[in-house]
N, C-alpha and C positions, 0 to 999 in steps of 0.2 A: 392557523387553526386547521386547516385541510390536511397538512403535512401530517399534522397530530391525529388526527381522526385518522389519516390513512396507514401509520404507524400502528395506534390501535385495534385498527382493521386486521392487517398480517400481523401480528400478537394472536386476536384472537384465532387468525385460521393455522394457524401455527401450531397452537395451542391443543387443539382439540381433536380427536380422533374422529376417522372416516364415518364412524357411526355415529357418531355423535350422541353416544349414550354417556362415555363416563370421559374426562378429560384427560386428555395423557401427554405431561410435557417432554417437548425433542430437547435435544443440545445444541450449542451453536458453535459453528466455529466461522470465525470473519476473518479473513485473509487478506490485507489492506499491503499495496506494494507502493513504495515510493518513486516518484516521475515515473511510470510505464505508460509507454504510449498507448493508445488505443490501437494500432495498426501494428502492437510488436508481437504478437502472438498469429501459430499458423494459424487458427483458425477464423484468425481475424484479416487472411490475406498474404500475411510475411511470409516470403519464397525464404529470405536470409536466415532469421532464426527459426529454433527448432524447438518450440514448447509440447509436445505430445502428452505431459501431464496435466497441464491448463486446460490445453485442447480437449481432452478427454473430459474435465469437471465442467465445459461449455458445451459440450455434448448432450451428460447428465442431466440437466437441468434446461434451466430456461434462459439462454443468452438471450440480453436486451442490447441492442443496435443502437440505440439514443440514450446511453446511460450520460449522464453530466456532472462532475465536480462542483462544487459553491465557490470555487475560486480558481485561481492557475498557480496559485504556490501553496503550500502545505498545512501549512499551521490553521488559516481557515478553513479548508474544508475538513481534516483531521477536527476542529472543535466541533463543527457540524455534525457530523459520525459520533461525536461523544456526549452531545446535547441532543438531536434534533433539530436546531435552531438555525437560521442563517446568519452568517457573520455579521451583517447589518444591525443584529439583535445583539448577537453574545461577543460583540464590539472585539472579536480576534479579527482583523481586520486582513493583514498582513503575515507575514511571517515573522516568526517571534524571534527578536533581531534586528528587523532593518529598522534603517535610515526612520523617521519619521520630522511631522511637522519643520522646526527651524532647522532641523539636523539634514535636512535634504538637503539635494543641490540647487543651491543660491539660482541660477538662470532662469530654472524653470518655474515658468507661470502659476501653475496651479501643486501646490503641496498635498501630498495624501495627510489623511486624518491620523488624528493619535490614535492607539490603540490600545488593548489590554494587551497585558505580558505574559499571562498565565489564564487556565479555565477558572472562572467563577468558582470561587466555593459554595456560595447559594445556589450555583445549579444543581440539579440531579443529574447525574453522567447516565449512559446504559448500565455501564459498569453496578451504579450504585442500584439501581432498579432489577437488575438479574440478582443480585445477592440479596436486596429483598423478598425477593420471591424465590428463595434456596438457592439454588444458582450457585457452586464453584468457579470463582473469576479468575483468569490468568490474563496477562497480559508478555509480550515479547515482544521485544527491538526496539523500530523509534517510538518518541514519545513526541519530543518538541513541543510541548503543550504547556513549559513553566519550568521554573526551578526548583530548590528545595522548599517543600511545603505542598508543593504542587506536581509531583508525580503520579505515575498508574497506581501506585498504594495509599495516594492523599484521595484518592476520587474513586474507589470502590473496588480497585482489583487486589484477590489476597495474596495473589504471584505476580514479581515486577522482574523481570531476566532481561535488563537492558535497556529499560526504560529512563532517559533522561533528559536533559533541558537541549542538549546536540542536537542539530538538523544531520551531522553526516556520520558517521564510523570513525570516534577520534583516530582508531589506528590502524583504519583502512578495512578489507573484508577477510584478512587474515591474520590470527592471532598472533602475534598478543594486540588484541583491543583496545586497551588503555580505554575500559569502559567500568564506569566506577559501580553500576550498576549490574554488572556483568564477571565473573571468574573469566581469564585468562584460559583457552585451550590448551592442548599441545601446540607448538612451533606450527605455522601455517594451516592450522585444521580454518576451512572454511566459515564464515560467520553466517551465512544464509542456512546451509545442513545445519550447524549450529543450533539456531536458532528453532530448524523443522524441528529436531530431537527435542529441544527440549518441547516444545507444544505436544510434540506427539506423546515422552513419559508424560508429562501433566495430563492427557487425554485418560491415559492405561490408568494412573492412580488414580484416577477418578471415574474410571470405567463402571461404577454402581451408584454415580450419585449422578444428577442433573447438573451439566459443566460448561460456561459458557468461555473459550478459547481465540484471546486478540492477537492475532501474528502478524506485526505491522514489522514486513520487512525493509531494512535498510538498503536494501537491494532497489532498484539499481541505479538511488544518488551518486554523485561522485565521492568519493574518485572513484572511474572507472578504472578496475581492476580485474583480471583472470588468471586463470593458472596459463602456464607454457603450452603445455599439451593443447589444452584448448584455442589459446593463440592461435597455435599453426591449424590447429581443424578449419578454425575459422577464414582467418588469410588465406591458405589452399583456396576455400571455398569463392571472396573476394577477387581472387584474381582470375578464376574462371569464369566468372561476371563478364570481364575484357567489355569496361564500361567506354563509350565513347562520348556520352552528355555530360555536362557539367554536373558535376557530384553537388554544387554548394551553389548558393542565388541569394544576393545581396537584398534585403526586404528593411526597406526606410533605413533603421539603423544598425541590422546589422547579417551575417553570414546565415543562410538555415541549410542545414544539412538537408538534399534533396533523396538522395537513393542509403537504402536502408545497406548496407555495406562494410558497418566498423565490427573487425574481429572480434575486439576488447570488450564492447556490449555486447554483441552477442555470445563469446562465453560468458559472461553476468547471465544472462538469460539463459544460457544451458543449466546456471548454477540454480538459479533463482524457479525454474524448473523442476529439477533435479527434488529441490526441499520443498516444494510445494507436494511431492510426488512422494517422498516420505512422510506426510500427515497424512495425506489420503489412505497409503498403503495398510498404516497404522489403524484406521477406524474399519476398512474391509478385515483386517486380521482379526479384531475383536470384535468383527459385529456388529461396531456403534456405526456404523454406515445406513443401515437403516431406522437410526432413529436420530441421526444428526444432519440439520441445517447448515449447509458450506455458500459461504456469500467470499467474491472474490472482485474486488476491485481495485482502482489506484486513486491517490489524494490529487493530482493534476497529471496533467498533460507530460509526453517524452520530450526530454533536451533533445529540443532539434538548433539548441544557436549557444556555445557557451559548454564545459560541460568534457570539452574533448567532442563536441558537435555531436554526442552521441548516438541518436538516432533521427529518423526522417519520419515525420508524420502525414505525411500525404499521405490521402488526397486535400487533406485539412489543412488548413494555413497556418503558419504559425509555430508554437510548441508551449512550454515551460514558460508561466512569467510572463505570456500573453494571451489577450482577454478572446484572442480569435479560437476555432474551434477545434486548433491542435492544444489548448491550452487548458482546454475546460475538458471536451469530451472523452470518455472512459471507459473500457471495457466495463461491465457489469455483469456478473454471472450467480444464480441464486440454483444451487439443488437443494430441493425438498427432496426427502425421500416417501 
């Protein structure tokens, strides 16, 4: 009940003009990244990668230092963001996919619980609650939240560019896709720019209506992928590091990447940057910068074990897929204008 009262709270300050004589609604747009670490942004620390587009919308606004996930892998907290609710409630418990009850592994003592496979349809999504109150919905990228029946356009959104029952980029972050929800680019056009473009035209066509804007990048799950060029920026940069401590530390069961150091993710993060850095550009061009809300977060914690090791979440323990607080803990960053 508190979560909902405080929900209803920023609605209403949201909602309403400095003066508070006549009510004037903003736009939204929520920028949700999948596995990004809390610690992988420079502003959050990272000497290795290079986000100065991030950087700059954590600037804008109001970075919060204690943002937290409702779980450490995706599907639950991605439902939470689309209800409200804690997993505990809207019974997405897991990731939609794994292993459950008998289906686990036999040895182990205790079995996690079953779960649902798909969002509620007797829930109200946000989705569905913007579009009740005028609101233009778009949705981009992952979805993970069900299969057919159960998409961004079963649960309120009237643009779905990508959205499907996949946890990863059937065919990788550069086209062709093989995403059934999605057109094929040109040969190697980027899927994260991809994806800015299209949120940013959706922004422009709807530049005179009230538009609420979900760009839930597939960036930077695996497979870890980059262009060449970036490769070598990055390697160059790695091996001027000239690390002498153990890069990797064995923790119960298994490998955690300790120094933040892989070329491969961080070009993903140049890229995953880059298109963050084209929606933004897009709303200062037209203007809608000052009258749109940008909320920018991740659904769990960065692969620090698993993944290509891909990034190091320290000083936090842990990463992806564990419950310690590389696992949970999240960038969070909200400008009001």
């Amino acid at each position: 009940m508190r979560n909902r009262l405080a929900l209803i709270f920023l609605w209403a300050l949201f909602t309403l003009s400095a003066s508070g004589a006549q009510p004037t609604k903003l736009n939204f747009v929520f920028i949700l990244v999948d596995d990004l670490g809390k610690q992988d942004m420079s502003c959050e620390g990272s000497t290795f990668y290079e986000t100065p587009n991030i950087d700059a919308l954590a600037r804008s606004g109001m970075r919060f230092s204690n943002g937290y996930s409702t779980c450490q892998v995706c599907s639950p907290s991605r439902a939470s963001i689309m209800l409200g609710t804690y997993p505990a409630r809207n019974k997405i418990t897991d990731w939609i996919g794994a292993a459950t009850g008998k289906n686990w592994r036999r040895n182990d003592r205790v079995l996690p619980v079953e779960y649902v496979h798909a969002l509620p349809k007797e829930e109200t999504t946000i989705a569905e609650a913007m579009r009740e109150d005028g609101y233009r919905t778009f949705f981009a990228g992952k979805w993970h939240l069900g299969g057919e029946g159960s998409f961004p356009e079963d649960h309120g959104f009237d643009i779905n560019i990508g959205g499907h029952h996949r946890g990863g980029p059937p065919g990788g972050y550069f086209s062709p896709y093989r995403n059934p929800k999605m057109k094929d680019g040109p040969k190697g056009e980027s899927l994260p720019i991809r994806l800015a473009k299209e949120t940013a035209d959706f922004i422009e066509a709807n530049k005179e209506q009230n538009f609420f804007a979900y760009l839930s990048f597939y960036s930077v799950h695996g497979p870890i992928q980059t262009t060449q060029i970036l490769w070598q920026k990055y390697q160059k940069k790695a091996e001027a590091l000239d690390l002498t401590e153990a890069r990797f530390k064995f923790d119960r069961t298994k490998g955690v990447r300790q120094v933040q150091d892989n070329p491969i993710y961080a070009g993903m993060m140049e890229s995953l940057d880059n298109a963050v850095g084209i929606v933004l550009k897009r709303l200062r061009d037209l203007g809608l910068d000052k009258n749109t809300v940008v909320i920018f977060t991740s659904d769990n914690g960065g692969v620090s074990s698993g993944d290509a090791f891909a990034t190091a979440c320290l000083p936090f323990r842990g990463g992806k897929g564990r419950q310690w607080e590389g696992g949970i803990r999240q960038p969070y960053y909200i400008h009001v204008p």
